[in-house]
C-alpha positions in Angstrom: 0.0 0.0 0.0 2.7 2.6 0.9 5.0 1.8 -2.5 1.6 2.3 -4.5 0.7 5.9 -2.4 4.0 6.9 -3.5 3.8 6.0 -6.9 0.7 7.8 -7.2 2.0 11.0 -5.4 5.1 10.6 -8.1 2.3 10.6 -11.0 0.1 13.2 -9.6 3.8 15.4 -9.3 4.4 14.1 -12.6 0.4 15.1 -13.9 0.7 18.8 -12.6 4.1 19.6 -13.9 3.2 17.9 -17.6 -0.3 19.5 -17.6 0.2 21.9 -20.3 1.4 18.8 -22.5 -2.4 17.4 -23.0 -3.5 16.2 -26.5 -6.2 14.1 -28.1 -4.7 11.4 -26.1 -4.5 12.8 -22.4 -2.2 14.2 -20.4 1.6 12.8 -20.5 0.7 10.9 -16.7 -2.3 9.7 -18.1 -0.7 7.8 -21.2 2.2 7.0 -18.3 -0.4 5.3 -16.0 -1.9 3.9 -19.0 1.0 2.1 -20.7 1.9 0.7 -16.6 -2.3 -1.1 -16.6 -1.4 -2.6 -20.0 -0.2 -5.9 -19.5 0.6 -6.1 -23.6 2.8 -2.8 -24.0 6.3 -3.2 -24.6 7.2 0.3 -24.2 9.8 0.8 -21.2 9.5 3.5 -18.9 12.1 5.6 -16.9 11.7 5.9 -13.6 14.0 8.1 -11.3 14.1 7.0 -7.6 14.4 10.5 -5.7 14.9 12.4 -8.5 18.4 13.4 -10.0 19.8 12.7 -6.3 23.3 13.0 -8.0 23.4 16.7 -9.2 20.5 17.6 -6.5 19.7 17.2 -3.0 17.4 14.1 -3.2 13.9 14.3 -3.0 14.0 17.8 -3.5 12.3 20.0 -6.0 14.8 20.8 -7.8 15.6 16.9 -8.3 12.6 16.0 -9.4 12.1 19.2 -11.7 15.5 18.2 -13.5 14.5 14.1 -14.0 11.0 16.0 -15.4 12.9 18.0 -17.7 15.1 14.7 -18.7 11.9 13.1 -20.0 11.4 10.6 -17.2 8.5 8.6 -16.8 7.8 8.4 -13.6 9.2 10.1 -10.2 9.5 8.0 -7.5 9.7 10.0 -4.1 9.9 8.5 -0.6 7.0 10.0 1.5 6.8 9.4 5.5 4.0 10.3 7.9 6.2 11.8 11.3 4.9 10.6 14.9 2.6 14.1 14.7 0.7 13.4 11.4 2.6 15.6 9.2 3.5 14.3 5.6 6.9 14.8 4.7 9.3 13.7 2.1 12.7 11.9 3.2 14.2 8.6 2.3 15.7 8.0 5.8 14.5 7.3 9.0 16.5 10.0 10.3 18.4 13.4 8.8 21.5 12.5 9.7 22.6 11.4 6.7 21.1 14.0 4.6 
């Protein structure tokens, strides 16, 4: 349940940054989602765990702006609900490392 909440969040990121893109066939995270329910495409989609974690600080904005503009499929980011409720985004358990 939590890898497909974040795979939607990734899409719905995905959705609202492409939504000037739409044509005849949908937005670009609606053809996305479509071609990952089709069980007979053989198209191969690009997906960037935390963004572009080398060149940016992962999971940031500006990570996951540059694997947009790189023509990635999908954005995986690693959401976490804190002991008081609050929905943040961070890979770790801690910030230590970050």
């Amino acid at each position: 349940m939590k890898k497909l909440l974040i795979l939607l969040s990734g899409l719905l990121l995905l959705q609202t940054s492409c939504s000037h893109t739409e044509s005849v066939s949908g937005t670009r995270a609606e053809r996305v989602v479509s071609e990952i329910h089709d069980p007979s495409s053989n198209k191969v989609l690009v997906a960037c765990h935390r963004g572009d974690w080398r060149n940016w600080p992962e999971n940031s904005l500006a990570a996951i702006e540059s694997v947009i503009g790189m023509g990635a499929d999908i954005v995986e980011i690693d959401l976490a609900l804190t002991s008081d409720s609050v929905l943040v985004v961070c890979h770790d358990r801690t910030l230590n490392r970050t």
